[in-house]
C-alpha positions as CSV (number, residue, x, y, z in Angstrom):
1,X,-0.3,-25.6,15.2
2,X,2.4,-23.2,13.4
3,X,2.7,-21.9,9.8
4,X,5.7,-24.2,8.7
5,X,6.7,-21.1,6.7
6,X,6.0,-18.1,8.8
7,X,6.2,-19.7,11.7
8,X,3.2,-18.3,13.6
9,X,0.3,-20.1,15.4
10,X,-2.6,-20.7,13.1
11,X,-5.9,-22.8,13.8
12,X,-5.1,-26.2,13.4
13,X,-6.6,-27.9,9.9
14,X,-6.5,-24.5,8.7
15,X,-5.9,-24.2,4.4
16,X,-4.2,-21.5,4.2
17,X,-1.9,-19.6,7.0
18,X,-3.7,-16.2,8.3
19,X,-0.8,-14.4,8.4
20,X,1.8,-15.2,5.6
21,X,-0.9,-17.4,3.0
22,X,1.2,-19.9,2.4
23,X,-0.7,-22.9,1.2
24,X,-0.9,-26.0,4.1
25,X,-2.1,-29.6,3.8
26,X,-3.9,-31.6,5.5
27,X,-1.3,-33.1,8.7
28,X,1.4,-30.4,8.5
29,X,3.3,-31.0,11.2
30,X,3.9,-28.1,14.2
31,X,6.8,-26.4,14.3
32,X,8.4,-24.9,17.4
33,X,11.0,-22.4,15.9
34,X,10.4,-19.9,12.5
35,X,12.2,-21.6,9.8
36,X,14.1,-19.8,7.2
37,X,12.7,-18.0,4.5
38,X,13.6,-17.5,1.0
39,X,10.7,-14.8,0.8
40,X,10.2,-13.3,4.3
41,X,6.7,-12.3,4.7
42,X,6.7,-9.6,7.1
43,X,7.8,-7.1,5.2
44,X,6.4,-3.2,5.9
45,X,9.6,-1.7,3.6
46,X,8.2,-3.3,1.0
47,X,4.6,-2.7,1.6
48,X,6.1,0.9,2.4
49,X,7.5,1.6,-1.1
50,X,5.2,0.0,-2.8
51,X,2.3,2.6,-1.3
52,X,4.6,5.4,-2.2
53,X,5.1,4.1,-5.5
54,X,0.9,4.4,-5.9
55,X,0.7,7.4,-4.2
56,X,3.3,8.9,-6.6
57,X,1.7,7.9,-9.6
58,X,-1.8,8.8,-8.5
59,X,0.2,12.1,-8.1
60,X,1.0,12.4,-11.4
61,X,-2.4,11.5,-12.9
62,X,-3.7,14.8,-10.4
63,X,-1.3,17.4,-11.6
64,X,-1.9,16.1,-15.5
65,X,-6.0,16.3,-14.6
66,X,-5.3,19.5,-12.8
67,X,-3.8,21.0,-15.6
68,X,-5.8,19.8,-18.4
69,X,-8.9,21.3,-16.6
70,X,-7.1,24.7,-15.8
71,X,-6.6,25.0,-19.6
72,X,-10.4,24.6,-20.5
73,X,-11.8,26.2,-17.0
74,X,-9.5,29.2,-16.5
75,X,-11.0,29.6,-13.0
76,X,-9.0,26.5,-11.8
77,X,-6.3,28.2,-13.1
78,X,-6.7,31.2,-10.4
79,X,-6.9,28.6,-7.8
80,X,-3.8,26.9,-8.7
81,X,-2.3,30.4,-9.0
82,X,-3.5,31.0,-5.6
83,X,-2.4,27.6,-3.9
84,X,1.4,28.4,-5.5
85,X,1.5,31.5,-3.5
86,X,0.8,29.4,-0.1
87,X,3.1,26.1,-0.2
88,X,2.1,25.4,3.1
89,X,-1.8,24.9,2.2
90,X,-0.8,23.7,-1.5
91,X,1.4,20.7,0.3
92,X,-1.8,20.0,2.8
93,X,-4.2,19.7,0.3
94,X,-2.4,18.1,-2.0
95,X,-1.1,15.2,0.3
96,X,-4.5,14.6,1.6
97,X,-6.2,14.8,-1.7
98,X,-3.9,12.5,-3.7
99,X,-3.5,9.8,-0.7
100,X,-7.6,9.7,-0.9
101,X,-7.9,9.4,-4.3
102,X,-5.4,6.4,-4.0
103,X,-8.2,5.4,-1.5
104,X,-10.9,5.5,-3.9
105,X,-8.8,3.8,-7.1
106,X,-7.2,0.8,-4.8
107,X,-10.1,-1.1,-4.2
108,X,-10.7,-1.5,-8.3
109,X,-7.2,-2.7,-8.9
110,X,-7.5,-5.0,-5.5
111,X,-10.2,-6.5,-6.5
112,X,-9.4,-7.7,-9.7
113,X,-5.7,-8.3,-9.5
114,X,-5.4,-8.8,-5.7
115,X,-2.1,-5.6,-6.1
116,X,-1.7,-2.0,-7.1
117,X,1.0,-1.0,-9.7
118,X,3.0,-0.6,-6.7
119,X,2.3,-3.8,-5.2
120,X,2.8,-5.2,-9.1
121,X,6.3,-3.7,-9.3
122,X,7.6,-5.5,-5.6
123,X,5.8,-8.7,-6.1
124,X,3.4,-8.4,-3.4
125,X,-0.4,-9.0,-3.2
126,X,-3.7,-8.6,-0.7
127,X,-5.7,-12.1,-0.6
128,X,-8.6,-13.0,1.6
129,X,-8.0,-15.5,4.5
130,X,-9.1,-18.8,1.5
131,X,-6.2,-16.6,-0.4
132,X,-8.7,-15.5,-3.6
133,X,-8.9,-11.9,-4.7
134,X,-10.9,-9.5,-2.1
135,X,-15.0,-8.8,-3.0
136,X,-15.4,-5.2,-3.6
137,X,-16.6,-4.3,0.0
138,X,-13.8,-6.6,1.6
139,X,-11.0,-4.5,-0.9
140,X,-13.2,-1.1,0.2
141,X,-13.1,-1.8,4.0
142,X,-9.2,-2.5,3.5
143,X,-8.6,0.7,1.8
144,X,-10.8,2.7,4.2
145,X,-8.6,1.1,6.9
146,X,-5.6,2.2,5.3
147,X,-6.1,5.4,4.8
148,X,-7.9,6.4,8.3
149,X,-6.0,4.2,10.5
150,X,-2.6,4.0,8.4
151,X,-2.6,7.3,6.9
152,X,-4.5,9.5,9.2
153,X,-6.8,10.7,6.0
154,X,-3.5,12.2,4.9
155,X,-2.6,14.7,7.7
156,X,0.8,15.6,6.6
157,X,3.8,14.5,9.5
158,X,1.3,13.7,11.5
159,X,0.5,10.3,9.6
160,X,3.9,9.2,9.6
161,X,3.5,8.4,13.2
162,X,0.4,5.9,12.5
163,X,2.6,4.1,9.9
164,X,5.2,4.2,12.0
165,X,2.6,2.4,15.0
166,X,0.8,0.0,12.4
167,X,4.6,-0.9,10.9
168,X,5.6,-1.5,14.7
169,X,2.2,-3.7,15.0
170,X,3.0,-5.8,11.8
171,X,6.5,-6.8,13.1
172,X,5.7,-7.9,16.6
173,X,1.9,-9.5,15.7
174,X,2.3,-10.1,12.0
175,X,-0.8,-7.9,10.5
176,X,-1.4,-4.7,10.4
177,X,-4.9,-3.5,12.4
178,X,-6.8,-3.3,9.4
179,X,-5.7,-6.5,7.8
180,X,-6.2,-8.6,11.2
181,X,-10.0,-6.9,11.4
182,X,-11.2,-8.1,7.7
183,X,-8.8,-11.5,8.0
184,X,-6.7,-10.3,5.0
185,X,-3.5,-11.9,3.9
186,X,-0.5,-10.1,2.5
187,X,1.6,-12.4,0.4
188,X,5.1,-11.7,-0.8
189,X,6.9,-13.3,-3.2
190,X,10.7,-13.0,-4.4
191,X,10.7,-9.9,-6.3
192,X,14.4,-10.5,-8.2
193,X,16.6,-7.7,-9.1
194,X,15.8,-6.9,-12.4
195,X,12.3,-5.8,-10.7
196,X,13.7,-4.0,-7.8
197,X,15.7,-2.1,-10.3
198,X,13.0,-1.4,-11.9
199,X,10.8,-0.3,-9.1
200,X,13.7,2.1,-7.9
201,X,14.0,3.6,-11.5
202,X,10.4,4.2,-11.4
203,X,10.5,5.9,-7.7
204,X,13.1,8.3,-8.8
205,X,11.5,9.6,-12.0
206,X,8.4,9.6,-9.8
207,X,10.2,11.8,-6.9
208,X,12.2,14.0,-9.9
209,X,8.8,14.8,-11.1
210,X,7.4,15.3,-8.1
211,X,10.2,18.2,-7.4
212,X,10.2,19.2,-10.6
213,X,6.9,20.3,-10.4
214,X,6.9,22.2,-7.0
215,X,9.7,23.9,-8.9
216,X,7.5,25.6,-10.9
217,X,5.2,26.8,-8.2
């Protein structure tokens, strides 16, 4: 049969549709055509910003550790020093560090709230296929999948290619590779504008900070 909401096939009897969640009872009828959506759920924009939302802030939290520790361990200091004279190895490492210690964190904040800050701010969250929160090796294998298949462990340009594939993949098949292997739901819900205004508020003081530190390199 087909997810009266999303409009793609699904097992028959099934609870819960394994590509949008929505909630089904028992007897819903087939549909032929996708019917309209308040709350489209194939969205990879929104997943999109939402990641760089996380990926901002866990930016942040590096250059405030980083610079706490270069105060009390001078020798971090002289590495810093040394990665400001050579942007093009500062911009490397820090991509790749800072997208796999958003790696590391997700799976914490997945598992207990089902969304990241960023996935808090848009309205969006990461359910299993009976649509409960993730265990914590379901919310690691997700993450892991995100950032080899999705991300490319960080490989600056280069990875923008894979998201570029895996966003191509969710439109025409409705999940992502790594959400289709562990059976993972993404769920969207209506995020309203005083939200989105918020969330773009919170992406330019991320990006302004962002700049403004390079700045000083």
């Amino acid at each position: 049969m087909y997810c009266p909401n999303c409009g793609r096939e699904i097992e028959d009897n099934s609870k819960f549709c394994t590509i949008c969640g929505s909630s089904l009872s028992i007897g819903t009828k087939p549909v032929q055509d996708r019917p309209t959506e308040s709350v489209p759920q194939i969205r990879p924009w929104v997943r999109f910003f939402a990641r760089l939302i996380d990926i901002g802030l866990v930016y942040l939290l590096l250059i405030v550790v980083l610079g706490v520790c270069s105060l009390i361990f001078p020798p971090i200091a002289g590495a810093l020093a040394y990665l400001a004279r050579n942007p093009a190895i500062d911009i490397v490492l820090t991509t790749m560090v800072t997208i796999l210690i958003l790696a590391l964190i997700e799976p914490l904040f997945i598992t207990n709230y089902g969304q990241t800050p960023g996935k808090w701010l848009l309205n969006t969250k990461v359910l299993n296929s009976e649509g409960g929160f993730l265990t914590p090796s379901q919310a690691w294998e997700r993450s892991l999948g995100v950032y080899i298949y999705g991300f490319l462990i960080g490989i600056p340009v280069i990875f923008l290619v894979t998201l570029l594939i895996e966003s191509s993949r969710l439109e025409k098949e409705g999940k992502t590779s790594w959400d289709r292997k562990g059976g993972f739901i993404v769920r969207h819900e209506k995020i309203g504008v005083l939200r989105g205004i918020i969330a773009f508020l919170i992406f330019i003081i991320i990006r302004a900070i962002q700049m403004w530190s390079l700045s000083l390199k």
